[in-house]
VOLO-653790 format. One record per residue (C-alpha): residue number from 1; residue in three letters; x, y, z. Coordinates in nm, 4 decimals. Layout:
<atoms>
atom finu = NUM, lumke = Ala, u = X, v = Y, w = Z $
...
</atoms>
This chain:
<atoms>
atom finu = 1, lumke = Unk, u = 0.7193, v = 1.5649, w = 0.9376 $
atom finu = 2, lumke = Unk, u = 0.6773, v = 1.9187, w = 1.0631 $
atom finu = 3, lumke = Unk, u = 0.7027, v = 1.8221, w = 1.4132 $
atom finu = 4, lumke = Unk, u = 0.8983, v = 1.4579, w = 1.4494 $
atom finu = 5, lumke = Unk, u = 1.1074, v = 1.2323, w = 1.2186 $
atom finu = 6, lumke = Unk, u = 1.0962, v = 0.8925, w = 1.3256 $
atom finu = 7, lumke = Unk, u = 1.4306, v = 0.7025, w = 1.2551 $
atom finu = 8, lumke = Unk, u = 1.5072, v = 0.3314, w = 1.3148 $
atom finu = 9, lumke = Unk, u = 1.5284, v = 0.2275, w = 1.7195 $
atom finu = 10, lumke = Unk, u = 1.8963, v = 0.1043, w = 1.7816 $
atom finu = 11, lumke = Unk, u = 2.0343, v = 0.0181, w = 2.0938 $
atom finu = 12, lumke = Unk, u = 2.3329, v = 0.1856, w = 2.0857 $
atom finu = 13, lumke = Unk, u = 2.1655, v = 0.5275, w = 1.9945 $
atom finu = 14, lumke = Unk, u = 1.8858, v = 0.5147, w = 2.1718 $
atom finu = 15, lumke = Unk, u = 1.8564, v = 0.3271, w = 2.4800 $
atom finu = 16, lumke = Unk, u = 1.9262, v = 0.5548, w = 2.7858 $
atom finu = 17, lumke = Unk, u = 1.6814, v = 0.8330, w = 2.5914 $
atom finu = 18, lumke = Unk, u = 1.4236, v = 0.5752, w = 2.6195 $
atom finu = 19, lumke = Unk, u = 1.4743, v = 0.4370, w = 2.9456 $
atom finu = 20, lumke = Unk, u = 1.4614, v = 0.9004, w = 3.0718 $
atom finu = 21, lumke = Unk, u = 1.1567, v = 0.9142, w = 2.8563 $
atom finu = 22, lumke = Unk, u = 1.0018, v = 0.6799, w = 3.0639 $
atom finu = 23, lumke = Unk, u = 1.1364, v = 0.5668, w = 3.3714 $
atom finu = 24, lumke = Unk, u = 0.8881, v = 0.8591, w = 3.5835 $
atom finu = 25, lumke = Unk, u = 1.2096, v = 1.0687, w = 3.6656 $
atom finu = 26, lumke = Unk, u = 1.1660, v = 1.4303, w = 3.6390 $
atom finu = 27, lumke = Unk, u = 1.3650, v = 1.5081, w = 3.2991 $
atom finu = 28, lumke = Unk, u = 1.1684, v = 1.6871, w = 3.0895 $
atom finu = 29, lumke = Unk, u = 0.8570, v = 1.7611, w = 3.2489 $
atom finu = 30, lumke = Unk, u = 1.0239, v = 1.9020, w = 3.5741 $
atom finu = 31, lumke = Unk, u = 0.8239, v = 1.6553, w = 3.7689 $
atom finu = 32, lumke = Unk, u = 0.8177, v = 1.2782, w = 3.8851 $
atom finu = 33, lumke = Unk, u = 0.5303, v = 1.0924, w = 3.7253 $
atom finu = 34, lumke = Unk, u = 0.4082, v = 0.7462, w = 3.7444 $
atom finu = 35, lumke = Unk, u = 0.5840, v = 0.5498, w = 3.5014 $
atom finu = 36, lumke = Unk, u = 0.2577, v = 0.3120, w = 3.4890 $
atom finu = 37, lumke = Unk, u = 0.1632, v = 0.5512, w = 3.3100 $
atom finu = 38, lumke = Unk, u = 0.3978, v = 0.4380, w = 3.0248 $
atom finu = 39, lumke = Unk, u = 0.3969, v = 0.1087, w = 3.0542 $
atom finu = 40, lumke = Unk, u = 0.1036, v = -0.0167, w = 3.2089 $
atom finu = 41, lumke = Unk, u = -0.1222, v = -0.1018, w = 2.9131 $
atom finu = 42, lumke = Unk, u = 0.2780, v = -0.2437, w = 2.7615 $
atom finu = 43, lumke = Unk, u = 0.3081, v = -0.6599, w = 2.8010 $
atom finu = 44, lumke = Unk, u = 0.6150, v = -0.5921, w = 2.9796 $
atom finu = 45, lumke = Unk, u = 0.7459, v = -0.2574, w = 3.2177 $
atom finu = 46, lumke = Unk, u = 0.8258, v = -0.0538, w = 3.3784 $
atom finu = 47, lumke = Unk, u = 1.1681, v = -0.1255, w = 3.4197 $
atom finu = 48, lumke = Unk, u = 1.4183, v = -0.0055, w = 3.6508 $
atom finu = 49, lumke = Unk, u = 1.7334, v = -0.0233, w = 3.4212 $
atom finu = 50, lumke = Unk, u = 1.8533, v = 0.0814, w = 3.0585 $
atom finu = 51, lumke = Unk, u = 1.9775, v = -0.3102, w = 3.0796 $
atom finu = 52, lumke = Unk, u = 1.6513, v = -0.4434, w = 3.1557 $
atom finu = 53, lumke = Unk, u = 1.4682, v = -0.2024, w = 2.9063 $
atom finu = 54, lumke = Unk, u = 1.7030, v = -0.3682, w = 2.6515 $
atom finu = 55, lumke = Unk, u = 1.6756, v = -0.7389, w = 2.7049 $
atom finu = 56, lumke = Unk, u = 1.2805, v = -0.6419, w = 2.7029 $
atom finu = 57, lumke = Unk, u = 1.0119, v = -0.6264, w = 2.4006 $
atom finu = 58, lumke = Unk, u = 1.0731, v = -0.2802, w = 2.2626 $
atom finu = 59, lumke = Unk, u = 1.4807, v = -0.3574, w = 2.2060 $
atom finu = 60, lumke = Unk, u = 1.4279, v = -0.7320, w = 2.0848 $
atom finu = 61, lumke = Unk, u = 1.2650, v = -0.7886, w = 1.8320 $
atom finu = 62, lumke = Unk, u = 1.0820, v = -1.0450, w = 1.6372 $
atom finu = 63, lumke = Unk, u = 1.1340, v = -1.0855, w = 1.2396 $
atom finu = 64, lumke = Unk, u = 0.8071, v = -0.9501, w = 1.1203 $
atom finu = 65, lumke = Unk, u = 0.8405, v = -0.6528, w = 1.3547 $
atom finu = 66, lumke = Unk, u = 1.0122, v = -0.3248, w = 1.3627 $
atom finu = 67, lumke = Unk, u = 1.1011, v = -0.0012, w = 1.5430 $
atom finu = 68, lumke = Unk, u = 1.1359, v = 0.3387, w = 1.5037 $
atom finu = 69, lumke = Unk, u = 1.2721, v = 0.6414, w = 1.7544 $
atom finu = 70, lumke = Unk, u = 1.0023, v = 0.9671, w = 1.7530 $
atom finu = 71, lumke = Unk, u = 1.2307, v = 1.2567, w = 1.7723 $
atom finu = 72, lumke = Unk, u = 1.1226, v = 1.5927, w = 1.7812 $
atom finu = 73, lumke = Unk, u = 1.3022, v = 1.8058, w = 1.4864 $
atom finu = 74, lumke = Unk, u = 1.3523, v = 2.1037, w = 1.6646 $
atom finu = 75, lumke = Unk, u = 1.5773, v = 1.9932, w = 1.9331 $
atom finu = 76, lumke = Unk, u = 1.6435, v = 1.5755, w = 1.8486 $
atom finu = 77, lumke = Unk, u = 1.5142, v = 1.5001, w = 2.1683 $
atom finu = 78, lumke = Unk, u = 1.3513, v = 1.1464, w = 2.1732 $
atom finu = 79, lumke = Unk, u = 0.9885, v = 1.1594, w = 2.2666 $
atom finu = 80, lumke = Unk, u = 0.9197, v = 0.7760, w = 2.2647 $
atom finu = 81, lumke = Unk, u = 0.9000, v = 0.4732, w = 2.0762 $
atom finu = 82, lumke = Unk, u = 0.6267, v = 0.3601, w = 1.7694 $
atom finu = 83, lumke = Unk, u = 0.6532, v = -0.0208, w = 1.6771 $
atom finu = 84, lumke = Unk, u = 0.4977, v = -0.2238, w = 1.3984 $
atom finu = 85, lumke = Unk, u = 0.4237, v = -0.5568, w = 1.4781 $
atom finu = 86, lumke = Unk, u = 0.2224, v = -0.8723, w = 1.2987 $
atom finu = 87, lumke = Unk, u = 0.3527, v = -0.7825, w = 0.9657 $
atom finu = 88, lumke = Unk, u = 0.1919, v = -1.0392, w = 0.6893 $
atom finu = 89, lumke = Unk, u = 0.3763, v = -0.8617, w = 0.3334 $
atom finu = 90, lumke = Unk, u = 0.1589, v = -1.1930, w = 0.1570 $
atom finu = 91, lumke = Unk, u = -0.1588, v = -1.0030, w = 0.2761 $
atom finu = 92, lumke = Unk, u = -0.0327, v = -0.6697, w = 0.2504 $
atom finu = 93, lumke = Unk, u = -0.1408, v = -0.6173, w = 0.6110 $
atom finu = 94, lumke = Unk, u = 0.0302, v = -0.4985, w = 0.8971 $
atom finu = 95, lumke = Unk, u = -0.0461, v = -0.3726, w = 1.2950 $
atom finu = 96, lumke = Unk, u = 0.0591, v = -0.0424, w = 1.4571 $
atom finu = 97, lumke = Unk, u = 0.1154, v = -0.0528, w = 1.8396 $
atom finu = 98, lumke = Unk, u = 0.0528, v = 0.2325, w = 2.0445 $
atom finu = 99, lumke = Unk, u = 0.3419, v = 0.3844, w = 2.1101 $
atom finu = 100, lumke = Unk, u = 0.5370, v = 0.3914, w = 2.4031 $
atom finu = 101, lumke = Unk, u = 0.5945, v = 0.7715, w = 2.4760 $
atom finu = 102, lumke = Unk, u = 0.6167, v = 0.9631, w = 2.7686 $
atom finu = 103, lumke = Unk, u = 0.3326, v = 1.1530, w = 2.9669 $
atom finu = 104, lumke = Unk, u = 0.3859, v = 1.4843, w = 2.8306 $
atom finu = 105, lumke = Unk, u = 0.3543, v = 1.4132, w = 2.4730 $
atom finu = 106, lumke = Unk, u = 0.0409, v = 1.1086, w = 2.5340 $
atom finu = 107, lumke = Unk, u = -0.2616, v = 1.2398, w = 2.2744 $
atom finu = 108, lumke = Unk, u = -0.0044, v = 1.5093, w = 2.1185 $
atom finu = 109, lumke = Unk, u = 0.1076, v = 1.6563, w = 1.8051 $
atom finu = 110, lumke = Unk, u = 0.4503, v = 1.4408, w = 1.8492 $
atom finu = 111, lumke = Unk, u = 0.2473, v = 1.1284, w = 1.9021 $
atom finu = 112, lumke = Unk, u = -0.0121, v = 1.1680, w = 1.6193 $
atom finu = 113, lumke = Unk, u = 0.2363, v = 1.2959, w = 1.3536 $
atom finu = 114, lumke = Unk, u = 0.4594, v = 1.0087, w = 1.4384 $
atom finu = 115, lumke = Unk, u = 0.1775, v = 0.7519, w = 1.3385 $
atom finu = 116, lumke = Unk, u = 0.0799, v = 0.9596, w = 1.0770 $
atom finu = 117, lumke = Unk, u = 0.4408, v = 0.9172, w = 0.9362 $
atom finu = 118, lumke = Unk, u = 0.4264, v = 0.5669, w = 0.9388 $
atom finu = 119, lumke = Unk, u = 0.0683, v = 0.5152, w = 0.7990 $
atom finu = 120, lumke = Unk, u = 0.1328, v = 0.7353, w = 0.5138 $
atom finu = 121, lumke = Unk, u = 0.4625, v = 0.5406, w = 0.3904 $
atom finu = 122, lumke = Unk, u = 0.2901, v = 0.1847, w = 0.4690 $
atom finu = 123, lumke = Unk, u = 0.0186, v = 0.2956, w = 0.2401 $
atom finu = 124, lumke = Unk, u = 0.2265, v = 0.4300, w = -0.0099 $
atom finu = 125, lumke = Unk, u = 0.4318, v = 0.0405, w = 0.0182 $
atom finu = 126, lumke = Unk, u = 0.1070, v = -0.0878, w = -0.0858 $
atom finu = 127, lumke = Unk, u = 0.0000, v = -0.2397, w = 0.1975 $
atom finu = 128, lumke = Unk, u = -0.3996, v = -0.2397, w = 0.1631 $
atom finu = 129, lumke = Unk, u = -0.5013, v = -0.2855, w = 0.5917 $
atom finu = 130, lumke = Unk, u = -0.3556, v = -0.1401, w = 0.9125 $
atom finu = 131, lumke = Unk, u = -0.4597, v = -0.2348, w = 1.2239 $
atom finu = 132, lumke = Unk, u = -0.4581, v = -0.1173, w = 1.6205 $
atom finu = 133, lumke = Unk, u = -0.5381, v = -0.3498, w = 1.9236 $
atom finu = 134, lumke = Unk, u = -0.5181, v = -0.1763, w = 2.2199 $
atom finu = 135, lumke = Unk, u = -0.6223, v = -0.2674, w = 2.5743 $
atom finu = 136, lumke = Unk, u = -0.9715, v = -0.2429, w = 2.5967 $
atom finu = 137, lumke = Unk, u = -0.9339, v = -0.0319, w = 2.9457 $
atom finu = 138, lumke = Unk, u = -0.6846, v = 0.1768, w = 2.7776 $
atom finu = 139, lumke = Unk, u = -0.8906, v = 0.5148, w = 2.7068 $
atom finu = 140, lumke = Unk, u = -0.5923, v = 0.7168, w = 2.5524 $
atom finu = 141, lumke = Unk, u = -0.5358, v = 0.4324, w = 2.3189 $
atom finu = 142, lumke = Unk, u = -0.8333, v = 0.4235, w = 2.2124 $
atom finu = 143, lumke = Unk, u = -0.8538, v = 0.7858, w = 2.1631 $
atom finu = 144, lumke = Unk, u = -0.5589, v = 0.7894, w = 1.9213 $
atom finu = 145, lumke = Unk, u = -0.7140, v = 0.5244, w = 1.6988 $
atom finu = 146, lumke = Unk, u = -1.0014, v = 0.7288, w = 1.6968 $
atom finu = 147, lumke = Unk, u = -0.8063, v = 1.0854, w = 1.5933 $
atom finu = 148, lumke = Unk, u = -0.5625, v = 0.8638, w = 1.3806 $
atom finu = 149, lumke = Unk, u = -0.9454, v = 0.7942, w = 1.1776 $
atom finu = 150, lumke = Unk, u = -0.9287, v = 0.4588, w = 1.2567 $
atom finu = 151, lumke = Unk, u = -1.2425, v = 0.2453, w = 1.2444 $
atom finu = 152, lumke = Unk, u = -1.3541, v = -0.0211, w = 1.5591 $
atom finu = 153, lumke = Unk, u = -1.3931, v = -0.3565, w = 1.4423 $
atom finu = 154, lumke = Unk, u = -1.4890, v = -0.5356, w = 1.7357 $
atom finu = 155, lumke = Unk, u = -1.3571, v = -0.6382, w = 2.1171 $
atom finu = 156, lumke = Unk, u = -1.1630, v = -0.9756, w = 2.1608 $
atom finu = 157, lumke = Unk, u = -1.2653, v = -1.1154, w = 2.5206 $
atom finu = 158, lumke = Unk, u = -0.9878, v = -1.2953, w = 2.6973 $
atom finu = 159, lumke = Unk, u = -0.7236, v = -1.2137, w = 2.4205 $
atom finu = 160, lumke = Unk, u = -0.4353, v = -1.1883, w = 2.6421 $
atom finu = 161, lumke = Unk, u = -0.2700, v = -1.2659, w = 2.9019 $
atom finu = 162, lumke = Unk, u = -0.0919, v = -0.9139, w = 3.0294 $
atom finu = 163, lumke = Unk, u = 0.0991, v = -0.8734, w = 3.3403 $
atom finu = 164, lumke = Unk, u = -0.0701, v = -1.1982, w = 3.4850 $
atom finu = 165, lumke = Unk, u = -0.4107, v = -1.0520, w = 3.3978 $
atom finu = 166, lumke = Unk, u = -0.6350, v = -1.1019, w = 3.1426 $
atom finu = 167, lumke = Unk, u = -0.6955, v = -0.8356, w = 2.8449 $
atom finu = 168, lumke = Unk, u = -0.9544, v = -0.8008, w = 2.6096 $
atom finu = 169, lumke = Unk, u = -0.8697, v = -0.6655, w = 2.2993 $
atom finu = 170, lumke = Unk, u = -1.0247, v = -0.3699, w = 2.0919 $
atom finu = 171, lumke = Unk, u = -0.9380, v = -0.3652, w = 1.7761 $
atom finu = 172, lumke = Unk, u = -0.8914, v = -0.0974, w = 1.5215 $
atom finu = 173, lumke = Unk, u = -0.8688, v = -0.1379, w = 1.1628 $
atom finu = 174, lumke = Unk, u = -0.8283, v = 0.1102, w = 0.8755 $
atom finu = 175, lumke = Unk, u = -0.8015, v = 0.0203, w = 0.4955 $
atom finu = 176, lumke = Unk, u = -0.5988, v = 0.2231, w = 0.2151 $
atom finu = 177, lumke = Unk, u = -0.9425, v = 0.2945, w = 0.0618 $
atom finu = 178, lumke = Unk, u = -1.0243, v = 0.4757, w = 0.3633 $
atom finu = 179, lumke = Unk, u = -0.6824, v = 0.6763, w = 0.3812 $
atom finu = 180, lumke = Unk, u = -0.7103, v = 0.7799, w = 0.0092 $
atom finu = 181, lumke = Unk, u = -1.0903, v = 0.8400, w = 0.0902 $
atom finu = 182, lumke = Unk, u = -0.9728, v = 1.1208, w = 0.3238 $
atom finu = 183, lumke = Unk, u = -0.8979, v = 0.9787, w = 0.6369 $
atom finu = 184, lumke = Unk, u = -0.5154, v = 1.1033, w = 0.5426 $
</atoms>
């Protein structure tokens, strides 16, 4: 893309840029920041090691899953993490998670290209339906499904169990008869 590539998350390459993305130390931003704001929407986090970030959800992953590293072109710095998750190739369906990305790039150009990037190629695979759930008390979430032209399908009460709390679930779908309608 203009702004990011996205390139597949490895342990070895990109742990510890992760775990300074967003741990809340001041690295890039100059300033300390709650690294709730992160992780707290995440089923697991914050953590307070590269080690525990890597035994976690975002380093281990499942077989219809995968993982990608948003890095910004201009300088390779890692700005987070975007995940696919739920993949069903026999339906041609598949689920973006909101990425895990620090503060300073939440609701930017970085984040929304990086989706973008990934919708456009899962289209172009042939998958036919995308879909977002994200925390129903998770406003920036929601805001990204929203820019990203995704459409809201509906609330699941009690979907999860988060943290030791419960979560209801909105959920975001978006078809490839939308994208080629123009929501690309």
């Amino acid at each position: 893309g203009k702004w990011v590539r996205l390139e597949p998350l490895e342990g070895k390459r990109h742990l510890n840029a992760v775990f300074a993305v967003t741990n809340g130390d001041p690295i890039f931003l100059k300033k300390a920041y709650d690294n709730q704001e992160v992780w707290g929407f995440q089923k697991e986090g914050p953590f307070d090691s590269p080690n525990e970030l890597k035994k976690s959800f975002v380093f281990q992953k499942l077989e219809n899953q995968a993982a990608f590293a948003i890095l910004h072109n201009l300088n390779d710095r890692l700005v987070g993490v975007v995940m696919l998750s739920k993949d069903k190739p026999q339906n041609l369906s598949i689920q973006l998670d909101t990425p895990i990305i620090g503060p300073s790039s939440n609701g930017g150009k970085e984040q929304m290209e990086a989706c973008f990037l990934l919708i456009d190629r899962l289209f172009a695979y042939g998958y036919r339906r995308i879909q977002i759930s994200i925390d129903s008390k998770d406003s920036p979430g929601s805001k990204l499904a929203d820019r990203l032209g995704f459409t809201a399908e509906g609330c699941l009460l009690k979907d999860q169990i988060v943290k030791e709390s419960s979560r209801d679930s909105n959920v975001y779908g978006m078809l490839n008869s939308d994208w080629d309608k123009g929501a690309r």
